[in-house]
C-alpha positions in Angstrom: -46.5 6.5 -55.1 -47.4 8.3 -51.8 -50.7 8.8 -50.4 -51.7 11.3 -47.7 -55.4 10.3 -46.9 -55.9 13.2 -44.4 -53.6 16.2 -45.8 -52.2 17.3 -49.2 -48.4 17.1 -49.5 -47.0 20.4 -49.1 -44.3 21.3 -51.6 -41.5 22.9 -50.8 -39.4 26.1 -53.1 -36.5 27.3 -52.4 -34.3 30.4 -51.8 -31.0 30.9 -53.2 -29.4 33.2 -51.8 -26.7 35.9 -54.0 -24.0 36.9 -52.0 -23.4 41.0 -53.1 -19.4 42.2 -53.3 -18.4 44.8 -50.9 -19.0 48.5 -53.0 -16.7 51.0 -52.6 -18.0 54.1 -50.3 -19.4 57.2 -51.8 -18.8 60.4 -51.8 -21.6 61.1 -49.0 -21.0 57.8 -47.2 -17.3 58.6 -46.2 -16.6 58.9 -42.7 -15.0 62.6 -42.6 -18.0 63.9 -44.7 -19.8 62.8 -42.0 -17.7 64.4 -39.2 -18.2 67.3 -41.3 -21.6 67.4 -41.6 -22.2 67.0 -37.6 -19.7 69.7 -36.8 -22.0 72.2 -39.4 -25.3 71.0 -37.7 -24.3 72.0 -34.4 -23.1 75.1 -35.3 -26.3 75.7 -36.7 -27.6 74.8 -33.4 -25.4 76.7 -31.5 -25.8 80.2 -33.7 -29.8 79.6 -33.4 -29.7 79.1 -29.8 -27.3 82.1 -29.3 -29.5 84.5 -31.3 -32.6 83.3 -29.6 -30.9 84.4 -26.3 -29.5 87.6 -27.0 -30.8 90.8 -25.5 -34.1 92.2 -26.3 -33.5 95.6 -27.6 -36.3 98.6 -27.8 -35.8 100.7 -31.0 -36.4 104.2 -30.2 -36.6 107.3 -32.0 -33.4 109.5 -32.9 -34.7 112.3 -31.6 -35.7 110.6 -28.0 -32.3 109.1 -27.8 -31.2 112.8 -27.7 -33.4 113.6 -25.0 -32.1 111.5 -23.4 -28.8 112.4 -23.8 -29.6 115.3 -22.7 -31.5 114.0 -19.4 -28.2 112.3 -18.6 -30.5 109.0 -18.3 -28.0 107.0 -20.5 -26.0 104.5 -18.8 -23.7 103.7 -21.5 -24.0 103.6 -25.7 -22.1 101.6 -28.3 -22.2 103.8 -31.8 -22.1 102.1 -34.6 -22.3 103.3 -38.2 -25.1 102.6 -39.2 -26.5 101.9 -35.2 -26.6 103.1 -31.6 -27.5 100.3 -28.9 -27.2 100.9 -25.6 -28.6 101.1 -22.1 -30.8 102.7 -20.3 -30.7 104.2 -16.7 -34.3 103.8 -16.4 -35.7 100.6 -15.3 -38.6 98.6 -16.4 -41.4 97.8 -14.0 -39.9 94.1 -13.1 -36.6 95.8 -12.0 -34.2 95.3 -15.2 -32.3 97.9 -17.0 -33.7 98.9 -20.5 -32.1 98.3 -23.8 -32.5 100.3 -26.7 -31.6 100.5 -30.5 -31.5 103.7 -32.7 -30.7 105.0 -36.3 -28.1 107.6 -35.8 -27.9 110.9 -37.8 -24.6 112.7 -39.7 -23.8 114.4 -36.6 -20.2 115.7 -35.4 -21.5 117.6 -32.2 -23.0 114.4 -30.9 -19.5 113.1 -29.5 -19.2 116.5 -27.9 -22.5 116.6 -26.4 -22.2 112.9 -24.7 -19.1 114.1 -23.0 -20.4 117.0 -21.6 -22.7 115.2 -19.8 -20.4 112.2 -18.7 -21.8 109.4 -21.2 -19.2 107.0 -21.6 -19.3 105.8 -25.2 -17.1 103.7 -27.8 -17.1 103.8 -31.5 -16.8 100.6 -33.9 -16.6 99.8 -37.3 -18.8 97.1 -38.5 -18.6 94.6 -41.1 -22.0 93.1 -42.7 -20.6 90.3 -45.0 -20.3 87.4 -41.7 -24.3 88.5 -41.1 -24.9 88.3 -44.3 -23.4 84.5 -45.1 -25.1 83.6 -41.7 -28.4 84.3 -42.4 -28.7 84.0 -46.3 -25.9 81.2 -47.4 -25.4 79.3 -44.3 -29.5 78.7 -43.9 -29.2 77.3 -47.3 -26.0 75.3 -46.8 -27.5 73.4 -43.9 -31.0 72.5 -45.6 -28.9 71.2 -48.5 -26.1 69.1 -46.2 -29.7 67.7 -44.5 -31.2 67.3 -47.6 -28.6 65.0 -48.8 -28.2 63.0 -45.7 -32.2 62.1 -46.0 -31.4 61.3 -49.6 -28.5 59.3 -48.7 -30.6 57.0 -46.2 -33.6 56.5 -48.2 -31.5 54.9 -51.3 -30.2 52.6 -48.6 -33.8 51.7 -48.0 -35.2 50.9 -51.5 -37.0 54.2 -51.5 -38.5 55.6 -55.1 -34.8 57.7 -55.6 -33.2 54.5 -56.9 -35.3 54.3 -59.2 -33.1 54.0 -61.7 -30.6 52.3 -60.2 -29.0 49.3 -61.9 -29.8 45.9 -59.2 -27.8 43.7 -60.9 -25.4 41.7 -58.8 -21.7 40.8 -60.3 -20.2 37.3 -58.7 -16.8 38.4 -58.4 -13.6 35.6 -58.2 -13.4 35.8 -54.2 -17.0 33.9 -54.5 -16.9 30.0 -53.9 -16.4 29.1 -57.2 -19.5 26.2 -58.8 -18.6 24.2 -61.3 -20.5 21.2 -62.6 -18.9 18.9 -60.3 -21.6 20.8 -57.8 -24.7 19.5 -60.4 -25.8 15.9 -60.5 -29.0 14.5 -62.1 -29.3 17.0 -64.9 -26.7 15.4 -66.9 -28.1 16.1 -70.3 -28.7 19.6 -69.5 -25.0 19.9 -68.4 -23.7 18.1 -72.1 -25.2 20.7 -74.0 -23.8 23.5 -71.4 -20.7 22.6 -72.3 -20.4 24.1 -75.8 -21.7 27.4 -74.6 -18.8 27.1 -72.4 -16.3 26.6 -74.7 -17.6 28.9 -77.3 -16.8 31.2 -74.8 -13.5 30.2 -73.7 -12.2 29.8 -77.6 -14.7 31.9 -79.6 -12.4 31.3 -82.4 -12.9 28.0 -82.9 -16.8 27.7 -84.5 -15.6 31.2 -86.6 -13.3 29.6 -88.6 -16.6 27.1 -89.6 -18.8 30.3 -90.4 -21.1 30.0 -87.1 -21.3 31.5 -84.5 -22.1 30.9 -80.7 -25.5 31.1 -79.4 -26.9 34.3 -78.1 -29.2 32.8 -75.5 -29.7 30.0 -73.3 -33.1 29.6 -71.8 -33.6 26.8 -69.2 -36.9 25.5 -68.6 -38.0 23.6 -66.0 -40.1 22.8 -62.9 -39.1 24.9 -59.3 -36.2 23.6 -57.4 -34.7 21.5 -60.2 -31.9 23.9 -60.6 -31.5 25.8 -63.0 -30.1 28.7 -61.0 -27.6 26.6 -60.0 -26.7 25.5 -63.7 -25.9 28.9 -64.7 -24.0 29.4 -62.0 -21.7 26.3 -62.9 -21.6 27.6 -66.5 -19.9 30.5 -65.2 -17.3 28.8 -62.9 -16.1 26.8 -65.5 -15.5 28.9 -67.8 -14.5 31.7 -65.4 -16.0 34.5 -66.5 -18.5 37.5 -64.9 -21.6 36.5 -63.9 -24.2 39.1 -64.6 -27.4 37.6 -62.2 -30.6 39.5 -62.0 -34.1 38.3 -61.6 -36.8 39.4 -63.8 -38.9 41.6 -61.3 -36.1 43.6 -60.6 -36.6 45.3 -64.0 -39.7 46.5 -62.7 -41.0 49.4 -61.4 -44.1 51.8 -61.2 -42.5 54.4 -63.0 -42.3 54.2 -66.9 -39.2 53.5 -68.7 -37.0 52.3 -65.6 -36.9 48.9 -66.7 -36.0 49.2 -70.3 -33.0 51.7 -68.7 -32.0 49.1 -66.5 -31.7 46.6 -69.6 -29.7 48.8 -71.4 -27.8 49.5 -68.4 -26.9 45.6 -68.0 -26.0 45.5 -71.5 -23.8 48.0 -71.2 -21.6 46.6 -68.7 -21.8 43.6 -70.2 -20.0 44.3 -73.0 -17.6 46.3 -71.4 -16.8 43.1 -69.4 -17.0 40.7 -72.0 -16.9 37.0 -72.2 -19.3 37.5 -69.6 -22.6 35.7 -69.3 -26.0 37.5 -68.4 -28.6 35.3 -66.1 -31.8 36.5 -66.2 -34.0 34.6 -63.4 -37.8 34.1 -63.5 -37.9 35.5 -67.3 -41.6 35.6 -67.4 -41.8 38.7 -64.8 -41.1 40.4 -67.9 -41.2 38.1 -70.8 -45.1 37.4 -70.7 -46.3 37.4 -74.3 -47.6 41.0 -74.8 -51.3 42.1 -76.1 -54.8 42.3 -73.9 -56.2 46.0 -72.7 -53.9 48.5 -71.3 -54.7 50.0 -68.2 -55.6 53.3 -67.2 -55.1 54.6 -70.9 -51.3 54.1 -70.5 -48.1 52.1 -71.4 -47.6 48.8 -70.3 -43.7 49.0 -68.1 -43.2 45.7 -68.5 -44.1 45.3 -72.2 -41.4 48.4 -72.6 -39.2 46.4 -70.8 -39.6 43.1 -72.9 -38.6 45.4 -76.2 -36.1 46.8 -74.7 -34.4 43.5 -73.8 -35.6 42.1 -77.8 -33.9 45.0 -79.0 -30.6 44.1 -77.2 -30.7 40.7 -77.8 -30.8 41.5 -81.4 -28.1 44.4 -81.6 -25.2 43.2 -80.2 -23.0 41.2 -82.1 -22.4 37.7 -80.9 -18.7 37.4 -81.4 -18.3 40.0 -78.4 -18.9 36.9 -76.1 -22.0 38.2 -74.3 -23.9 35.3 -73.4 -27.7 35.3 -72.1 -28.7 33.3 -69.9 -32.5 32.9 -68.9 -34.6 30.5 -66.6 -38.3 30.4 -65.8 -40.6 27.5 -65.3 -43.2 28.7 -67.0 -42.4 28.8 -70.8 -46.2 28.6 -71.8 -46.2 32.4 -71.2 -43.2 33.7 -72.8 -44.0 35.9 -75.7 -42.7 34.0 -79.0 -40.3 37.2 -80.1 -38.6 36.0 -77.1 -38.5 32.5 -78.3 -37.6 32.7 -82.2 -34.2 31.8 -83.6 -31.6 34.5 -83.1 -32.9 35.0 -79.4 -33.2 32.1 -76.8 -31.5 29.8 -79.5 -31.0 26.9 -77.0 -34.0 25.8 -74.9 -32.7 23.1 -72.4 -35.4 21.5 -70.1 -34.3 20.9 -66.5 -37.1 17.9 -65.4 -37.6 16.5 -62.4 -34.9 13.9 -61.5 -35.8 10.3 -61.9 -34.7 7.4 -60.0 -31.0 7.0 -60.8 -30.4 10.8 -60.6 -32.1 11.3 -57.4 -29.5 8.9 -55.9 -26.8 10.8 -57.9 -28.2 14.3 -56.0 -28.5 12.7 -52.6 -24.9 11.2 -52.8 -23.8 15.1 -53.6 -25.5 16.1 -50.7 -24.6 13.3 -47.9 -21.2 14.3 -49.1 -21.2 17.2 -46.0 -23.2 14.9 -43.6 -21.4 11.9 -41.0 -23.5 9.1 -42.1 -24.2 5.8 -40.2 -23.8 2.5 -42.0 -27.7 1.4 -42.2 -28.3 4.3 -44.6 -29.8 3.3 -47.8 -29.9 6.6 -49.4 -31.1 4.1 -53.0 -34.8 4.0 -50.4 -34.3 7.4 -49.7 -34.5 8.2 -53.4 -37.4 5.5 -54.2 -39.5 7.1 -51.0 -39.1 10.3 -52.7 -40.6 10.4 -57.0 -41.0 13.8 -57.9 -38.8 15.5 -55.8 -36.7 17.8 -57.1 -33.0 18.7 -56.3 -34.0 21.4 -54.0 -36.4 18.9 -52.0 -33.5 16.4 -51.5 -31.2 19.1 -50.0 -33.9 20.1 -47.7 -34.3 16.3 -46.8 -30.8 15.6 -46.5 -30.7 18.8 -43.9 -33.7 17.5 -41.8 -31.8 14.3 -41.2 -28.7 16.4 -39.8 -30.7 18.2 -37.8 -33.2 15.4 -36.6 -29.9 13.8 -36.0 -28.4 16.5 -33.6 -31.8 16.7 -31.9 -31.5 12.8 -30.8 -28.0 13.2 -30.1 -26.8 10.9 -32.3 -23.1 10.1 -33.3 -24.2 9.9 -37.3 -27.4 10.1 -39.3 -29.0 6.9 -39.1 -32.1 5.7 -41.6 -34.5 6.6 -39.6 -33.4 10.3 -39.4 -34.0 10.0 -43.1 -37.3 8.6 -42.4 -38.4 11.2 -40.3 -37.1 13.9 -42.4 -39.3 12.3 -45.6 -42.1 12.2 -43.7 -41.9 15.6 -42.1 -41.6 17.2 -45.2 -44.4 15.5 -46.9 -46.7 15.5 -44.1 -45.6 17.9 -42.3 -44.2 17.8 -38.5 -45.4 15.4 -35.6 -48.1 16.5 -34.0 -47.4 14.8 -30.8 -49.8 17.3 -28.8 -52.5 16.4 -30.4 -53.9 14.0 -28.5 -56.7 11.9 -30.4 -60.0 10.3 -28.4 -60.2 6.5 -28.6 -62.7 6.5 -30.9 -61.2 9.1 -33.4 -58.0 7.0 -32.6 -59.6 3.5 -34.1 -61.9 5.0 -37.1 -58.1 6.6 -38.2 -56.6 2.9 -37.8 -59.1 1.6 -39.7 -59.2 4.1 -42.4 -55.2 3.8 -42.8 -55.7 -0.1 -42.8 -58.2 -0.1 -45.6 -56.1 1.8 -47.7 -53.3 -0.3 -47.2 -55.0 -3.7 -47.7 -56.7 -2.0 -50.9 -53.4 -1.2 -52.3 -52.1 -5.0 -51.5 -55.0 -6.5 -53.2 -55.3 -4.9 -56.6 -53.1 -6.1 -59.3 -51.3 -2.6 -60.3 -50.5 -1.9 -56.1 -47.7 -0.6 -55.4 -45.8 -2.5 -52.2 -46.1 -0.8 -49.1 -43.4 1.4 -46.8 -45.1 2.2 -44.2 -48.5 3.1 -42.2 -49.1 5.3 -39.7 -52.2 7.3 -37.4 -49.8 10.0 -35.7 -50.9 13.3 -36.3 -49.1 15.9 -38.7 -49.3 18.7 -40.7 -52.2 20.7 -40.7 -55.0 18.1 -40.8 -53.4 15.1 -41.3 -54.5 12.4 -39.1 -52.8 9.4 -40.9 -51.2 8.4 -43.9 -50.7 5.2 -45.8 -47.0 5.5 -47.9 -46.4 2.5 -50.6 -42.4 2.5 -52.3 -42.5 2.5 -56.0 -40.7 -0.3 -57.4 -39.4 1.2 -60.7 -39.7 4.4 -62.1 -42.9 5.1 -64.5 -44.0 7.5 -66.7 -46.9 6.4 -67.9 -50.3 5.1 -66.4 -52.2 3.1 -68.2 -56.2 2.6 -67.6 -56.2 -0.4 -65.5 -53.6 1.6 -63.0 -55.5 4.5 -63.2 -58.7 2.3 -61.9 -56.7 0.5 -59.0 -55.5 4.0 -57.7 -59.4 5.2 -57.5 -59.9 1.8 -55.4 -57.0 2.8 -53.2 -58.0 6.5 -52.5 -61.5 4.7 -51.7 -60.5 2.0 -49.4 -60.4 4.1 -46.3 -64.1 5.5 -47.1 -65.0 1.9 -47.8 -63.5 0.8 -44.4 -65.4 2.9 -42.2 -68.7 1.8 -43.7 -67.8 -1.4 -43.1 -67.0 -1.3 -39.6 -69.4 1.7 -38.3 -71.7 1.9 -40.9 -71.0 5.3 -41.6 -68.5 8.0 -42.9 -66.0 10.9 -41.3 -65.2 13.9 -43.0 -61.2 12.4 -43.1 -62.3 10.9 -46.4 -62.3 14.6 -48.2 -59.0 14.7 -49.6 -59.5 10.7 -50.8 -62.8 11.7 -52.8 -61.4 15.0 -54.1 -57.9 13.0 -55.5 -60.7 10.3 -57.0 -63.0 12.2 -58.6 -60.0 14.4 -60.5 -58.5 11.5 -61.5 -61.6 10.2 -62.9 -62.3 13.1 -64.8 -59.0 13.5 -66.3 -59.6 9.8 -67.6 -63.0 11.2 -69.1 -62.2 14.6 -70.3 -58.7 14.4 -71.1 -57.4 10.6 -71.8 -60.6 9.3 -73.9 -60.5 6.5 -71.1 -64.6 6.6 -71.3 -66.6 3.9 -73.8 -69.6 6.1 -73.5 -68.0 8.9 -75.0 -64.6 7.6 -77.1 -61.3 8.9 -77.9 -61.8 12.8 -77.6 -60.5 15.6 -75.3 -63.7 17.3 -73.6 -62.6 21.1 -72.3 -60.0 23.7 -73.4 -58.1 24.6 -70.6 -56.3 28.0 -71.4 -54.5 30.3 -69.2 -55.3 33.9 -68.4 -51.9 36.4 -68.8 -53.2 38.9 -67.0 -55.3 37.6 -63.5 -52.6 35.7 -61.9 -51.9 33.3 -64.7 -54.5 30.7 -63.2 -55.6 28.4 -65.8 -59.1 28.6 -67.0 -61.5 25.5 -68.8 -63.8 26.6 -71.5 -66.9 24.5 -72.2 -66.6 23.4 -76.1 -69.4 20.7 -75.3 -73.2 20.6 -75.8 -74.7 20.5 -72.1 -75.8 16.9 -73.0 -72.1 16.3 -73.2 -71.5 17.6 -70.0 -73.9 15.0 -68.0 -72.9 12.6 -70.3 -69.5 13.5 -68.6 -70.2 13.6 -65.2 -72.3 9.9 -65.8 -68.7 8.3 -66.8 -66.7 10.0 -64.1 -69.6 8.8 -61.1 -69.3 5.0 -63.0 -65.6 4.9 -62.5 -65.5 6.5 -59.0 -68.5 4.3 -58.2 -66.7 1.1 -59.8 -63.5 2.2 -57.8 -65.6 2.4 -54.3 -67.3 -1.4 -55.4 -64.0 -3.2 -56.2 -62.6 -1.7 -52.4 -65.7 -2.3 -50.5 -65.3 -6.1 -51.8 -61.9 -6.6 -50.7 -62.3 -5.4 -47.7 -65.4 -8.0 -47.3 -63.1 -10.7 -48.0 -60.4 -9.3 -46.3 -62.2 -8.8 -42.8 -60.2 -10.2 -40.6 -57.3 -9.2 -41.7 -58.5 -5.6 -41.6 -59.3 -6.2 -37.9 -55.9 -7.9 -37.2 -54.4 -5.1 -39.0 -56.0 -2.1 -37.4 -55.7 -3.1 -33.6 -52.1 -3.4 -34.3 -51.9 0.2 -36.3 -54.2 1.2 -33.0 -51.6 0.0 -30.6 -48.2 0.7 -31.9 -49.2 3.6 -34.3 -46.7 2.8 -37.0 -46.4 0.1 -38.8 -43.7 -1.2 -41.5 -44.3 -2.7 -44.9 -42.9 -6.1 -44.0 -44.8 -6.0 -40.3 -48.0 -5.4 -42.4 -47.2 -8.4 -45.0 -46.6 -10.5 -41.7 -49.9 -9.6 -39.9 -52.0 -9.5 -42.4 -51.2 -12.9 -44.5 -52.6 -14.0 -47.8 -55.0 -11.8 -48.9 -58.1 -12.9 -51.6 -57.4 -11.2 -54.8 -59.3 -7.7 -55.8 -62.4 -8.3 -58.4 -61.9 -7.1 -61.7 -62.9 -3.3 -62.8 -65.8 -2.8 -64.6 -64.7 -1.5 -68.5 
């Protein structure tokens, strides 16, 4: 059991990562589509620019235009047949010849008339259909090329026109392949894998008993345990596809897109069947359906969750389509999702105990130089309640704690250091404390520690120590659980309300009076005590019942919520027995330390002075110590 007495212990989730295959290019992202597409735009460019700086022309009248053929004050004329440009001989007031533009008429004496007075002229023929597809077609053609290249770009960045595109992710064979040699500490949960896997390798072999294999697999179990990883070795040994896609994938703000993308999944999983289907986090869209609809319209994710019941129910089971689902919170699934014929297997996943956190750290240490003082058996008793995921993370730290002290091999105490930084977070070693704030912490620490020797249910201690970390953590005391429990029974429960109190009880012993560092002590004590009360029928006053319904809400973050079935005399009846024990808890520590005194002075001056201080160091210092007084029952 660890205890923190100035910071909670963080905990720690982690990210697995899918690696995607390479998808073949498109029809828009190939290279010479491209180079087509830039040659268009600057011709676009080009032919805008070129009209913008053509010649200004003056339209003039037919009849003028004759004048001035007859003026001979036309420089020179290009007919045309339906237009007559040319230029003027007249000037504008700037110094620049004039242009002009005119409709001509049906006339044959108009050649005639332009030689007699000298005009030189030309006639051409012209052809409309090039304007035409310029101005009309090739407008169009460009705002459709652009249109598709914005298009293009946006899919690429999760914009709403993939809506209804399919985000599953197929392992291919070039993956590293996972098998269950890659799993330790879950070995129940991998015996009763193994059938799915060879139903699926020899389908035939249940048929000819009239059964059939299972159509789903759901694998419950805390964060981190891994159940991702499970699947994954499910499909490596039996080498098959591997359909993965998480829950909130399905999602989206637009009605009906999720229940396309299930039957989208299904699809391709029959057409690549044996396969197996892994749904992660199943309660993004397997929450148990009901409560108000908002905004007078359909729920997307209740659509979704029929959509998926209605697969898992059509297809037939000898195709060798698999489901696979994991969440960690199964209290929310709906119970269609649940019943017989659906999720028939439901395989926990629990938090490794002693003997398979050992198993998981060997797996890991198997990629790390190791020195010969590890103990990784300590590493696994420093660590109840970790999961798989928090060993790998430890297991890292001590690499890289390693590397940072330039050490040939990870030693135990780069395993030490990596425990403690990620339960308490990093070393502070900036912080720089006062003396006083230095010795209250060293006597705080010390209390706790000498309450924990004392009482008869103590756990023996690992280590102590004032240096800063974390947020707020000042200090913390750790003890090493000797064997693995399960259960706590009162009198346990009443020594661990002593310990959390020791520290409070050691300041007002030496200063006669209290720090705020005692918050997260008094906070830990008083839950405890009331879940002995309310929950355990650990109370004489008030018996053998549960006090409280704790339910929780499906629909506001899925916090969980305590309704009052008590009278109000209840509830101060309540909160009489839960200030007796925490009282009772703050006596028994408050008299050990009296008896203890001067060990808790030896003690702190040397947690003062060196700043951490061993398990054995402490035993050595400290000596006998006076037994704890019994708890009030």
């Amino acid at each position: 059991m660890n205890r923190a007495s100035f910071g909670l212990d963080p905990e720690k989730k982690p990210d697995i990562e899918v690696n995607k295959p390479a998808k073949p290019a498109s029809f828009w992202q190939r290279p010479e589509i491209n180079l087509i597409f830039y040659i268009l735009f600057f011709t676009a460019l080009f032919l805008m620019w070129q009209s913008a700086t053509n010649v200004r022309e003056e339209e003039i009248p037919y009849s003028q235009f004759l004048q001035y053929v007859q003026k001979n004050e036309i420089q020179s004329a290009v007919v045309g047949d339906q237009l007559i440009t040319g230029t003027l001989k007249l000037k504008t007031p700037s110094g620049q010849f004039r242009h002009f533009a005119t409709v001509p008429l049906e006339n044959n004496q108009l050649a005639s008339l332009m030689a007699a007075h000298d005009i030189p002229y030309r006639v051409r023929h012209e052809s409309h259909w090039l304007a035409l597809v310029l101005t009309w077609v090739f407008p169009f053609a460009i705002m459709f090329l652009i249109w598709s290249w914005i298009a293009r770009r946006m899919r690429g960045a999760g914009s709403f026109l993939n809506i209804g595109d399919n985000r599953v992710h197929i392992h291919p064979d070039t993956l590293p392949k996972i098998t269950f040699d890659d799993v330790a500490g879950v070995e129940e949960a991998k015996e009763e894998l193994k059938e799915s896997i060879e139903f699926l390798k020899n389908p035939k072999r249940i048929e000819r008993f009239g059964g059939h294999m299972p159509k789903g697999v759901l694998l419950l179990g805390a964060p981190g345990t891994g159940k991702t990883l499970l699947a994954r070795a499910v499909a490596g040994e039996a080498g098959v596809p591997f359909f993965n896609i998480s829950g909130s994938e399905f999602i989206e703000m637009f009605v009906g897109v999720g229940a396309a993308r299930v039957r989208d999944l299904f699809h391709q999983a029959r057409e690549k069947a044996p396969c197996i289907i892994f749904v992660d986090e199943l309660d993004a869209i397997g929450r148990a359906r009901g409560g108000p609809v908002l905004m007078g319209g359909h729920d997307e994710r209740e659509q979704t969750l029929n959509q998926l019941l209605t697969e898992m129910d059509g297809f037939d089971p000898s195709t060798g389509v698999v489901v696979m689902a994991a969440t960690n919170r199964p209290e929310v699934l709906d119970k269609a999702l649940l019943r017989s014929g659906r999720f028939d297997r439901q395989i926990v996943v629990d938090k490794p105990d002693l003997g398979a956190r050992i198993k998981i750290l060997n797996l890991h240490a198997r990629k790390i130089t190791m020195a010969d003082d590890v103990d990784l058996t300590v590493v696994a008793q420093r660590t109840p309640g970790f999961v798989g995921a928090d060993l790998a993370n430890i297991t890292n730290e001590a690499a890289i704690l390693a590397i940072r002290h330039n050490h040939d091999a990870v030693t135990m105490a780069d395993f030490e250091a990596a425990i403690d930084r990620v339960m308490a977070g990093p070393e502070k070693k900036h912080r720089v404390l006062s003396a006083d704030e230095k010795r209250r912490v060293a006597f705080h620490e010390s209390g706790h520690a000498l309450t924990a020797a004392s009482v008869p249910t103590g756990e023996p201690i690992h280590k102590i120590s004032i240096i800063p970390r974390g947020v707020a953590a000042l200090g913390y005391t750790m003890q090493l659980p000797v064997t693995e429990k399960f259960l706590a029974t009162e009198d346990e429960l009443r020594d661990q309300i002593a310990i959390l109190l020791g520290g409070r009880s050691a300041e007002e012993l030496v200063f006669g009076n209290i720090s705020s560092g005692a918050s997260n002590d008094l906070e830990r004590a008083t839950e405890i005590a009331r879940d002995m009360v309310t929950r355990l029928g650990m109370s004489a006053t008030l018996g053998p019942l549960a006090y409280g319904r704790r339910q929780q809400s499906l629909y506001l973050g899925g916090e969980y919520t305590e309704e009052a079935n008590y009278s109000e005399q209840t509830a101060q009846e309540i909160d009489t027995a839960v200030r007796s024990l925490v009282e009772d808890g703050h006596r028994r520590a408050r008299a050990i330390l009296e008896a203890n005194r001067a060990a808790l002075e030896r003690l702190a001056a040397e947690l003062e002075a060196r700043e951490v201080i061993s398990g054995d160091e402490m035993r050595r210092i400290v000596g006998p110590l006076s037994p704890a007084p019994a708890a009030s029952h």
